[in-house]
N, C-alpha and C positions, 0 to 999 in steps of 0.2 A: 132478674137473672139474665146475666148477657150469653147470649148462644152464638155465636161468632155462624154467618150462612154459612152455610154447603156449597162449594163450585167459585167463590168467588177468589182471584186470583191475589197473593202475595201482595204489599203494597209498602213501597221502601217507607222505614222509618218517618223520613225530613216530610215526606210526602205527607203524612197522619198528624205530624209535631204541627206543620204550615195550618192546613186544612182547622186544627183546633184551635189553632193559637188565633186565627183570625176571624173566629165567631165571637158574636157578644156576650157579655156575661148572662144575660139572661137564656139566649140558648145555651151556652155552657149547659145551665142547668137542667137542660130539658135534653142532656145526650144522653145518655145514658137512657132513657127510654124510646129516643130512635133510635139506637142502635140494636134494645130488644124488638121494636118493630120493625126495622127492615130485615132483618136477620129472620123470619118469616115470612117474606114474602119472596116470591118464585121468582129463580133465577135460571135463566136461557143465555146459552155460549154460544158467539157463530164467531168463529176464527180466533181471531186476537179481541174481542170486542165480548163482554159479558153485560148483560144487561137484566135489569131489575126492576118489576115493574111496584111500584111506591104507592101508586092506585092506578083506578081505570082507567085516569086520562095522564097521567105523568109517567113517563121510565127516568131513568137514570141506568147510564153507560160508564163502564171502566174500559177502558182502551189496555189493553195487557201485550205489547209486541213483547215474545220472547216468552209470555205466561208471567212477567211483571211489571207493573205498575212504577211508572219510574218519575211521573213527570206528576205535578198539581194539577194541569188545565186535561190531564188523560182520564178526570172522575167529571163527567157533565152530566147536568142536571136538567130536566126537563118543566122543572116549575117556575113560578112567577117568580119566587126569589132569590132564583140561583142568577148568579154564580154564589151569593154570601147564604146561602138555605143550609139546612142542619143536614139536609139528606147527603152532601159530598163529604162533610167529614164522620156523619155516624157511617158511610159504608168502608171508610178508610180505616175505623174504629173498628169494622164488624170483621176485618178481612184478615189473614195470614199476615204476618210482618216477615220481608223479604229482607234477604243480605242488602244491605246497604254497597254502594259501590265505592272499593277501596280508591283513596286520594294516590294522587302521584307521587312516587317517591322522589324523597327530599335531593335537592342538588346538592351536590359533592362540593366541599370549599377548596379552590383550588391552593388555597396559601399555605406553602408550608410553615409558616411560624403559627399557624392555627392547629394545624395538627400537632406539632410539637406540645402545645400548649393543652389541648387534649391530653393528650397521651402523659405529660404531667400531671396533670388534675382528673381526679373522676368527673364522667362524664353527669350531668344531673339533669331534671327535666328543665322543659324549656317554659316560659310565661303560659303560652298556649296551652301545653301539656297540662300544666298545673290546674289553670284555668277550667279543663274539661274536665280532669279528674274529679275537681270538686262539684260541679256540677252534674255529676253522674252518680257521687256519694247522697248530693244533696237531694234529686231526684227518688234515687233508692229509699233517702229514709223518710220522707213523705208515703211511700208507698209502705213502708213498716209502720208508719204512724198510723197508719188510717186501717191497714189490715185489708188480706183481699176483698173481704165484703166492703169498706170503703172506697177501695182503689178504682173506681170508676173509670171511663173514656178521657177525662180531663185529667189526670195523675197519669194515667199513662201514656199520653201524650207527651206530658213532660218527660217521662224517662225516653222516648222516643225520639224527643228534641237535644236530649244531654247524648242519645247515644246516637245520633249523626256528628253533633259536635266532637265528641270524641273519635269517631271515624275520620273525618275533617283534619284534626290534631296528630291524625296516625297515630291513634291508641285504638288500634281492633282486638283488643284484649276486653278493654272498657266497654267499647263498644256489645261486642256478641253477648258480655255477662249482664248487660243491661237489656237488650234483646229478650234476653232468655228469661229476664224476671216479666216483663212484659207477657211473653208466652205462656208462663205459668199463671200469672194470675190471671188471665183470660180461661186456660185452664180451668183453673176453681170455679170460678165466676160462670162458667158452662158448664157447668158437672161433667166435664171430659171423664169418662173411664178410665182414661190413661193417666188421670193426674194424680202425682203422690207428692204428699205437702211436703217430705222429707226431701223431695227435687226442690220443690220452689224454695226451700229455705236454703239450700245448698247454692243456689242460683242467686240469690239474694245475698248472701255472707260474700259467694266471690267478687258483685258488683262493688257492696260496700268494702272487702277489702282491698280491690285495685284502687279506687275511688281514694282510699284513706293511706293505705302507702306511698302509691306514685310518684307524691307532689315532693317526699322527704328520698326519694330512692337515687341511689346512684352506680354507676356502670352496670357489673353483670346483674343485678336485679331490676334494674330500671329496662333492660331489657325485655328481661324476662317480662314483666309488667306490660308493656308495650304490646307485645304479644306481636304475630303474624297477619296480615291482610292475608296471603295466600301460603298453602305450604308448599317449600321449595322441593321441587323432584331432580334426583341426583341419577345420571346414567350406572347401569348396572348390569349390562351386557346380558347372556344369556342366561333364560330360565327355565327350567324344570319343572312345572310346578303340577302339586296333588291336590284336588277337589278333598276339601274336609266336611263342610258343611254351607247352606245359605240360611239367613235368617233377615226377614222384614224391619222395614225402618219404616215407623209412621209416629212423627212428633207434632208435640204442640204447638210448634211455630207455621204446620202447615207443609212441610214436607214428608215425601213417602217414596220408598222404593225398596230396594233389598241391595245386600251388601253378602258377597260368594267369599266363605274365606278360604284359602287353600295355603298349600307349605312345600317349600322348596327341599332338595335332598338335604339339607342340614338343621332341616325341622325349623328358618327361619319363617315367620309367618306375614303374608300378603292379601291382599283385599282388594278385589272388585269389586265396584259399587254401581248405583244405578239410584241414585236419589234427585228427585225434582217435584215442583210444587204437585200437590194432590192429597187426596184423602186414604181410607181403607182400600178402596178399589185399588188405586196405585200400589199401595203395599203389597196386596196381592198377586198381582197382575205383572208385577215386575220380573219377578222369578220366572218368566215365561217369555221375558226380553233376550234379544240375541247381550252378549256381554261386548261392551264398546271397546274392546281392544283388537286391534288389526284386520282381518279379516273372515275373523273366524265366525261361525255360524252359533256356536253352544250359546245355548243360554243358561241361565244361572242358576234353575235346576239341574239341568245338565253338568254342568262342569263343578257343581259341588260333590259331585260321583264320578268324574273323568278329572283327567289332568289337560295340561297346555303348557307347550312350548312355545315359549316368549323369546325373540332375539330384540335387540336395540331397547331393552325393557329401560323404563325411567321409574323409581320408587320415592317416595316421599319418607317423611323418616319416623312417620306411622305405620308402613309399609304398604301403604295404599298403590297400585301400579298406577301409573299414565299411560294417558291413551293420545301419546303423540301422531302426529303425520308419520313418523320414520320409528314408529314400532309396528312389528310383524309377527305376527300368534297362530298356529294352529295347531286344532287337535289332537291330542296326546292319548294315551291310556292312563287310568287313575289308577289308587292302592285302597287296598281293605284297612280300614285302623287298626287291625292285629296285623300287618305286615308293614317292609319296611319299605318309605323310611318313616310313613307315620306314626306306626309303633313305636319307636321315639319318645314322642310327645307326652302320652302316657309314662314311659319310663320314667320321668323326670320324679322324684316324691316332691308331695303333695305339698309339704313346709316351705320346701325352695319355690314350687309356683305361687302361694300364697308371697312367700317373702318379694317374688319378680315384681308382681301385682300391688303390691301395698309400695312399692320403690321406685312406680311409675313405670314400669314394662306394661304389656299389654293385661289385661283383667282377664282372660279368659283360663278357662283351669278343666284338664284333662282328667278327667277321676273314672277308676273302678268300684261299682258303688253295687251294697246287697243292699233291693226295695224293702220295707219293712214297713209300709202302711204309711198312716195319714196322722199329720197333727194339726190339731184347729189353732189357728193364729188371728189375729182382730181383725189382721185385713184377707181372713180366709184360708182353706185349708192349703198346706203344703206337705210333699212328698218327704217321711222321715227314711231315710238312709244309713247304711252302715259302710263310712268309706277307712278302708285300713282300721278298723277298731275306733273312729270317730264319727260319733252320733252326726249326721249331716241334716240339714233342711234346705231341701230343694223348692224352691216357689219359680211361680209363672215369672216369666222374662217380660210380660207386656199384660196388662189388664182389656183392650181392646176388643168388643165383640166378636167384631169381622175378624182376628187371628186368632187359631184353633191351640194355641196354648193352655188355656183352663183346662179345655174340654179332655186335651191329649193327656194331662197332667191329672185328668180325675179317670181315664181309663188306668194309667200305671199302675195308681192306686191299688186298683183290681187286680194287680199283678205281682200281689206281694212275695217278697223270701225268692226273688230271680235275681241274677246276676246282671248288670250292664256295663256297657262302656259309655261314658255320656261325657259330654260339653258343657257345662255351664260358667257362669260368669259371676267374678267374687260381690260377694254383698257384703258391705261393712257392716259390724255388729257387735256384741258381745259372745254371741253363739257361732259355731259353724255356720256356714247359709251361703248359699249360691241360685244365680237365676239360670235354670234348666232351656238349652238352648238345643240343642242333638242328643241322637241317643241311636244306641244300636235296635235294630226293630225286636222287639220283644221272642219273638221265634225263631228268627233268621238271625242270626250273629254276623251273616256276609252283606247284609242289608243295613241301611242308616234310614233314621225317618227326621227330616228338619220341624222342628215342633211348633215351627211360627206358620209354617206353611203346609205339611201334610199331616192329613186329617188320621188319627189312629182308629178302629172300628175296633168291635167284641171280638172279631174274628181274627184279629192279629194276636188277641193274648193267649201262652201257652195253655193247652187243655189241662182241667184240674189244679187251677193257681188259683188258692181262696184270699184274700184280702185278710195279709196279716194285721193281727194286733198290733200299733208300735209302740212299745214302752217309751213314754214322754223321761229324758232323762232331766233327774233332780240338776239345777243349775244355782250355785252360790252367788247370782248376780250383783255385784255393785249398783247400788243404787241411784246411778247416773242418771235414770229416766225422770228423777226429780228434775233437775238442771234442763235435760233434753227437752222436757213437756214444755215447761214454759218458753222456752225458744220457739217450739211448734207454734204453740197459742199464740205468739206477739205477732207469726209471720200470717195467721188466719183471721186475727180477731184484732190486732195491734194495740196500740198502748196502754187503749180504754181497760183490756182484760186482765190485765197485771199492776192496774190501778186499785184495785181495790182491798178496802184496808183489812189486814189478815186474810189475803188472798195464797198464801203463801207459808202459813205460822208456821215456826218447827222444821220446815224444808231446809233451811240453812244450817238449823243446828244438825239433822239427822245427818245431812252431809258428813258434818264437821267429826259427827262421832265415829262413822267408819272410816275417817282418816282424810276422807276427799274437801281439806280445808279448803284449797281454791274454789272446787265449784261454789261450795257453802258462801265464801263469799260472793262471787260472783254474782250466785243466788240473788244474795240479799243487795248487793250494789243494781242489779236490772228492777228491782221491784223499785227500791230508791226512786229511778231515775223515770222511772213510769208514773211515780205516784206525784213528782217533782213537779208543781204547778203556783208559781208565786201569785200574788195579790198584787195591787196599785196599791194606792192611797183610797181609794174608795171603795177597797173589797173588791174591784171584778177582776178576774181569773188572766193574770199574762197570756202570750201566745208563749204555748210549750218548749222547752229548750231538747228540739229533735234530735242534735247534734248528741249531744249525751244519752240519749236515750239510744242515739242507733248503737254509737261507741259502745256501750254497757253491751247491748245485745252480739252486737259482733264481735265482742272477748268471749263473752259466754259462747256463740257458736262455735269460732274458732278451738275454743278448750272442748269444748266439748268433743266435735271432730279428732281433736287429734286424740284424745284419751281414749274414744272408741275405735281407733286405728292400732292402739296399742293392748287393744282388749280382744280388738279381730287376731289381731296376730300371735297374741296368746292362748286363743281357744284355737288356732289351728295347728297349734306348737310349734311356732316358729321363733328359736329361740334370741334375736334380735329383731327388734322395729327397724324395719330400712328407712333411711331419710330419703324421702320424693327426690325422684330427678329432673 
């Protein structure tokens, strides 16, 4: 079981791809157990310089200027057989995978009959582009082939090596979605808290479908595909702005901090963040950082309960602000969420935020909601709600010890048949469901409590609130979780597990019989193409044809996603599917 250390700093991609690609096959085989044995052994930080000691008489040093790891010769080794020793690339293995450093943008051709010529013809990818993209699809489905219990330090190195290449290509689209499957299976692979296989798989479908479109895409999707090295921030002159809420960031890739959201007098919404490499501590700890724009002192407890005047503001088109040289911030007075102009925000019904959110606006969703007790769900209990006469399921925003989300969300409980105003953020589904992020404080209606960061006690809930019964509502589900499961299973257990004959009987037809002919086949074409293993002329077993098998799985997840996008947006009554923007 790989446990990725504690303390050890971020380490670029190329850096983990280099380091594995040039050990022998014989250590190849022997990483994956030093990376579970260094990943136990005690690690001491003095500066930029982290250090690990291997045994009693050998350390090894990551040199980290800036908290990352940037260069090959910055992991040194103190044994006989370094520099080629297994200890430099199992702690490159063991360690956070940092942003990659975006390539230089492309030179402009000066020739007018090249632009002409452009502008005639859609633009299409280039050798390179193509090039990457396959090799980040092909990456990808060796890591579906083998499943995260097989996806080892040598598989994910590969996907590490495909997504520098594609950074390289200026495709950081390709890049970060390959990243991200890397994060996740390391995830699994360390029984992180935080990991939900319905991320990794999400994470996994978007590698292989940039990876598999790309190479055929042209003008405005081949952009779009291409995706952003940085995102552009555009001036925006003065702002206004109201402290709504702060809520902690602490991800699988190794990052942590907190992220303050607030909203301007037209209820448009903005983001201060304060994210860099760290663990729980950093997520916590952040909230307590002064906020990096201008001069101002608030920190991000603070100013999610005050406002800020911003002049020379720069936003990005997430709404994230900048924190240029020539912006200037100070302290404001904030608003109640029953006053204006955040009261606003609430005003909006509920179908229209659901429809923003499923249409690519922002996910976050304003509800007035009566608590109504507890419902047991497989991955644990959640808050059942009554928002507008629609049965709601509130679950924890983060699974993380160190954040007080569970804890806060099993005191509500205790608080059942009360009114609130609350925050949370949409979760795809067949049911109602959202991840519970703010809330009005249980007593105080004038008070907000942020539920990643303050702790709720006994003594906040109103006196005499018994922990209502919540009637579980009867739900007519389509029985898409057929389709859904084995998608799960291929991204945990890979091809082996959907190999097996009569693994599956009946799942296609029951499809078929409620109407949902696609999935049903789909169904039975990923079993197909799992069980698909030809012979020689001697009887022994070909190498597997991956390519079909990811293909198979990545229609199946794609149909899948979008079907349960149209089934979220049906159980929130929203009476059009918006098309993503």
């Amino acid at each position: 079981m790989d446990r990725p250390g504690p303390g050890l700093p971020p380490v670029a991609p190329s850096v983990t791809a280099e380091l594995v690609g040039a050990l022998s096959p014989r250590l190849r085989k022997r990483l994956d157990a030093g990376v579970a044995k260094l990943a136990a052994r005690p690690v001491v930080r003095d500066g930029d310089t982290v250090r690990i000691a291997v045994d009693d008489d050998t350390d090894l040093e990551l040199h980290a200027p800036g908290g990352t790891v940037t260069r090959v010769d910055a992991i040194r080794c103190g044994c006989l057989l370094a520099p080629d020793c297994l200890h430099r690339a199992a702690a490159a293995s063991a360690a956070p995978v940092a942003d990659d450093t975006p390539p230089s943008p492309p030179a402009v051709e000066p020739a007018d009959a090249t632009r002409e010529t452009r502008q005639e013809q859609p633009e299409t990818a280039g050798t390179e582009e193509r090039a990457a993209a396959r090799a980040v699809f092909a990456a990808a489905a060796a890591v579906l082939e083998a499943g995260t219990d097989g996806s080892g330090a040598v598989l994910q190195a590969e996907l590490l090596r495909a997504a520098h290449t594609a950074r390289l290509a200026g495709l950081p689209r390709a890049s970060a979605a390959a990243v991200s499957v890397v994060a996740g299976v390391r995830a699994a692979r360390s029984a992180d808290p935080a990991y939900r296989l319905a991320d990794l798989a999400d994470a996994l479908g978007g590698a292989l479908g940039v990876g598999h479109r790309l190479p055929h895409a042209t003008g405005a999707d081949l952009a779009e595909l291409r995706g952003t090295a940085r995102q552009p921030y555009r001036p925006d002159g003065s702002l206004r702005l109201y402290g709504l809420f702060s809520e902690p960031v602490l991800t699988t890739t190794g990052y942590a901090g907190a992220v303050t959201w607030t909203a301007d007098a037209e209820g448009r919404l903005h983001t201060v963040s304060d994210v860099a490499p760290g663990g729980p501590g950093r997520a916590t700890g952040a909230a307590d950082r002064a906020v990096r724009i201008g001069d101002t002192s608030l920190t991000h407890r603070e100013l999610a309960r005050a406002g800020l005047a911003v002049s020379g503001a720069t936003v990005s088109p997430t709404g994230r602000l900048g924190a240029g040289a020539g912006v200037r911030a100070v302290r404001a007075s904030g608003a109640a969420w029953r006053d204006e102009p955040l009261d606003r925000l609430w005003a909006v019904p509920v179908a229209d935020q659901v429809a923003r959110a499923l249409g690519g606006g922002h996910d976050l969703l304003f509800l007035d909601v009566r608590l109504m007790g507890t419902v047991r769900e497989a991955t644990g209990d959640c808050l059942l709600a009554d928002c507008a006469g629609l049965p709601l399921r509130l679950a924890t925003a983060h699974d993380a010890p160190a954040l007080p989300y569970r804890d806060n969300l099993r005191l509500l409980a205790a608080a059942g048949g009360i009114r609130l105003r609350v925050v949370a953020r949409l979760a795809s589904g067949p049911l109602p469901r959202a991840l519970l992020l703010a809330t009005e404080h249980p007593s105080d209606p004038a008070a907000r409590v942020d539920l990643g960061l303050d702790r709720l006690q006994h003594a906040d809930l109103p006196a005499g609130k018994a922990p209502a019964a919540a009637p579980v509502p009867v739900v007519d589900e389509a029985p898409l979780h057929l389709l859904r499961r084995r998608v799960h299973q291929a991204v945990s257990g890979g091809r082996r597990v959907l190999a097996f004959p009569g693994g599956a009987a009946g799942d296609g037809a029951r499809l078929r019989r409620v109407g949902l002919g696609t999935a049903g086949d789909l169904l039975d074409e990923l079993h197909a193409a799992a069980a698909d293993r030809a012979r020689d002329a001697f009887g022994r077993l070909l190498p597997s044809d991956s390519d079909r098998f990811a293909g198979a799985w990545l229609a199946a997840a794609v149909y899948t996603g979008e079907v349960e996008r149209a089934l979220c947006a049906q159980a929130w009554g929203v009476s059009e599917v918006p098309v993503p923007v």
